[in-house]
N, C-alpha and C positions, 0 to 999 in steps of 0.2 A: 403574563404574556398572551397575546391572545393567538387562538387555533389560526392556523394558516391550511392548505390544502392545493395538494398537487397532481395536476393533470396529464398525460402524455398519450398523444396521439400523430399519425401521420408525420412522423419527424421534427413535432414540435412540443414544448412545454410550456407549463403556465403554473402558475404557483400564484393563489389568488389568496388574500389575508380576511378574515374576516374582522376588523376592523373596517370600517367603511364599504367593507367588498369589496376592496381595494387588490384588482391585478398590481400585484409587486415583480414578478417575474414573465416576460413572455419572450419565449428562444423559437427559434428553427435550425435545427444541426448543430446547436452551440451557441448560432447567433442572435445577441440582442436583438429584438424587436422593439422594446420600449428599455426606457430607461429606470432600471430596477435601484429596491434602497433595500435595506439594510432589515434580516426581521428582528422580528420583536422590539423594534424601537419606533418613534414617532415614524410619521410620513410624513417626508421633507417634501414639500413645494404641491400638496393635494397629489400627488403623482398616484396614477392608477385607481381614483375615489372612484364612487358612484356619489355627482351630487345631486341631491333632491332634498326636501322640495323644490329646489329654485337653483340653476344654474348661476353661474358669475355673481353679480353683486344686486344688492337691495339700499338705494342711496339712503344713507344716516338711520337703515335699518326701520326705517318710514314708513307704510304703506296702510291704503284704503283697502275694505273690501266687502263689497252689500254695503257699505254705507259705514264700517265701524272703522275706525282707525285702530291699529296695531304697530308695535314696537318690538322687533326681532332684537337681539342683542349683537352688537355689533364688533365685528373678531375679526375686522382689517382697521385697527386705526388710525393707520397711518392716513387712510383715505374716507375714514372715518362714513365704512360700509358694510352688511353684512355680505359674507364673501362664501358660496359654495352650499348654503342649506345647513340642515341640520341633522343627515344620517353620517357626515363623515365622523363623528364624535361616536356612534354608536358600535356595538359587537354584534355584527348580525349572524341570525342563528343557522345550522344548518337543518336543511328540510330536507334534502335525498344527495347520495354521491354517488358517482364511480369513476375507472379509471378515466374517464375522459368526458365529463359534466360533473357540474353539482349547483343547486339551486341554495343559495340562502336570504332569510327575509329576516325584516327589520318593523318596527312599528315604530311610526313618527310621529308626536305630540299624540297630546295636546303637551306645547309649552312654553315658555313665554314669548306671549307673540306672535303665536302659530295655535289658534285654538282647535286647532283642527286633526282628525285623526287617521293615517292613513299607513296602512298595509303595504310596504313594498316588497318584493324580491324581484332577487338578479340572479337569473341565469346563466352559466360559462359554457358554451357547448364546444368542444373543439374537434376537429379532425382534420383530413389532408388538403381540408382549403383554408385551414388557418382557427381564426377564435371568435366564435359570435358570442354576444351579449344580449341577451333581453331582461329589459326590465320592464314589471308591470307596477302600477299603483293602482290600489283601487282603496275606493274613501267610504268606510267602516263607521263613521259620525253620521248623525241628523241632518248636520247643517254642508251647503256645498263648500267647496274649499279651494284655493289657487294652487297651483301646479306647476313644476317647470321640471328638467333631469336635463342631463348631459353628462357621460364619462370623461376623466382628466388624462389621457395617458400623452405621454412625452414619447414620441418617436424617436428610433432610430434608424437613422438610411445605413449605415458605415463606419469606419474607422476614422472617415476623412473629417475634419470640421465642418460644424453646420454649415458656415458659411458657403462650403462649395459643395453642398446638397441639391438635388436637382427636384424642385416641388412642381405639382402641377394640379389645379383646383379649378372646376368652374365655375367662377362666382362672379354675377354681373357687378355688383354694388356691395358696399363695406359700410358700416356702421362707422360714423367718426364719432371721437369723444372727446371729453375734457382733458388735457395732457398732465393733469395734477390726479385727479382722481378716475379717471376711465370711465365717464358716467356720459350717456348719448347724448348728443348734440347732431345729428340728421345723417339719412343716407347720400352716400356719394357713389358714382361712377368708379367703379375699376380702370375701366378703359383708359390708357394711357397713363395710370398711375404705378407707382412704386406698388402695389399691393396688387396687381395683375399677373396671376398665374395661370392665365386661362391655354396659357400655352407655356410647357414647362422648359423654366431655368433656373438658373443658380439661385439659391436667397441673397448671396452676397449679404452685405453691413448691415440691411436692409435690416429693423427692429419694427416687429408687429404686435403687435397683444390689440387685437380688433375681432368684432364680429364680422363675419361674411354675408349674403342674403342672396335671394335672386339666385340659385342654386341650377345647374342642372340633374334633374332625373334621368336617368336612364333606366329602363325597365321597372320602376318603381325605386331606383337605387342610385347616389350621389358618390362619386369616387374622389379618391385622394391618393396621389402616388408621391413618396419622399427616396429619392433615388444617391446613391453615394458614387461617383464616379468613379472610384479607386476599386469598385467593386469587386466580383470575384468569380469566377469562370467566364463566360459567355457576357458580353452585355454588362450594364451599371446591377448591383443589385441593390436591394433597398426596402421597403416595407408601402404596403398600400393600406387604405383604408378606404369602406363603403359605409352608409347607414340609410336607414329608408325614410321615405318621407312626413315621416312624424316630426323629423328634425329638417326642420324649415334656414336654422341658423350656425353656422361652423365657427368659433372660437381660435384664434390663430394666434399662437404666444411663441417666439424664439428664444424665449426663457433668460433674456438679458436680465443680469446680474452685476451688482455693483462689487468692484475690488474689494477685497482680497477672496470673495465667494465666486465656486465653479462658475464660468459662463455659458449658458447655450449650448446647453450639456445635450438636451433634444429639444425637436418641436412637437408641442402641447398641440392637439390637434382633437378637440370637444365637439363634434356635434351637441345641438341644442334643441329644445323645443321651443324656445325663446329667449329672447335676444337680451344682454344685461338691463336691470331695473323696470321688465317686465309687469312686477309684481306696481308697480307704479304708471307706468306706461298701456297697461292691458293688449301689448302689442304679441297676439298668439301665445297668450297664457291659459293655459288649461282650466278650465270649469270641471272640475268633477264631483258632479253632484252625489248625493248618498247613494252608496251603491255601485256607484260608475267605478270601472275602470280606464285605465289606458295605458299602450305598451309601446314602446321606439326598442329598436335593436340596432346593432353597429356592427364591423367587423373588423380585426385585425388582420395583414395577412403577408408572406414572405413574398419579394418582387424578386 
């Protein structure tokens, strides 16, 4: 079974796995914040990973890089792509605790596919504003290497069904993709489409699994508010998220699910450092030469 580790601060909890560094549990007063699974068993649906190298998918696990072609192993078949990297398989170790942080790191390749050798840890820091994450990589090999991270966790606004969760994100343009395998096909306009939450409302029926772009910063920092109307004292309550501008790309899944499997249990809300098939595309994929590092951080937090 692998060690898990629990934090309490500011009236909140977080129970992080080391398995992937996977946040399994994050509460405020009780309440869910993301949608927690089950420990000591698999991790249903990447919920709460840390993925790197490479966010979302690598089409037929394919890609160039300096000129060599490389073959990741591909572990979404269905869509016949590699799906999330290759730390979520890993036990990563721990480096320092205490009641409310703890740093653990991981080393990734060389392995098939990924010649390449890189040093990550993730950081949980928590207190009365909620849970930040930083992860850093830094590339320990000779040779430079491609890069991508983004955390998976599934929000939670409420009690109420997704469906009448109150989002709000601002994101000029959305990635469209292939509706068989979710692989890019070109930016489009928000504006006036079904994927415009630049002003927040309900998700309603509405099924997303897209990237976002064209982001607003504010202060150096992009927000995301999921609100549950049914909420509880004062006002909707609900959970927000922030992350800094390392993460150019937001990942948006309602977690549609085919019968007789839960539906839309939360929304999957990833910042990215780059946008799926990346690793193909070279569209703000990370260069990290020997030596280099580079660090995005995110945060969760009670609305």
């Amino acid at each position: 079974m692998s060690a898990e580790y629990t934090l309490t601060a500011g009236g909140y909890t977080a129970v992080v796995a080391a398995r992937a560094a996977a946040l399994r549990v994050l509460q405020f007063e009780g309440r869910d914040l993301v949608v927690p699974f089950p420990e000591g068993g698999p991790i249903p649906d990447y919920r709460g990973i840390i993925a790197a190298p490479w966010p979302n998918r690598i089409a037929d696990g394919k890609y160039s890089f300096d000129g060599v072609e490389h073959q990741v192993p591909v572990n979404e078949p269905e869509r016949e792509t590699a799906l999330h990297g290759l730390a979520f398989v890993l036990d990563w170790a721990l480096l320092e605790s205490d009641a409310a942080s703890l740093t653990l790191t991981c080393t990734v390749g060389p392995s098939e596919g990924y010649p390449f050798v890189l040093e990550l840890s993730a950081r949980y820091e928590l207190d009365g504003e909620g849970l930040r994450t930083t992860v850093n990589a830094r590339n320990v090999a000779d040779v430079a290497a491609p890069y991508g991270v983004c955390p998976h966790p599934y929000l939670v606004a409420g009690p109420s069904p997704l469906d009448e969760w109150v989002l709000e994100f601002a994101a000029d343009s959305f990635l469209e993709v292939t509706p068989d395998r979710l692989l890019p096909v070109g930016l489009a306009p928000t504006e006036g489409h079904a994927f415009d939450f630049r002003t927040a409302r309900a998700i309603g029926s509405t099924e997303i699994d897209h990237a976002f772009t064209d982001l607003s910063f504010d202060g150096g920092l992009a927000r995301l508010s999921l609100r549950d109307p049914a909420g509880t004292g004062v006002g909707m309550s609900g959970v927000g998220m922030s992350w800094d501008e390392s993460c150019k790309w937001l990942q948006i899944h309602t977690a549609d699910k085919p019968d007789p499997l839960p539906n839309r249990l939360g929304l999957a809300a990833e910042p990215m450092t780059c946008p799926p098939d990346a690793f193909n595309s070279g569209t703000d994929l990370v260069r990290l030469e020997p030596g280099a590092e580079h660090t995005a951080s995110w945060s969760i937090y009670a609305l």
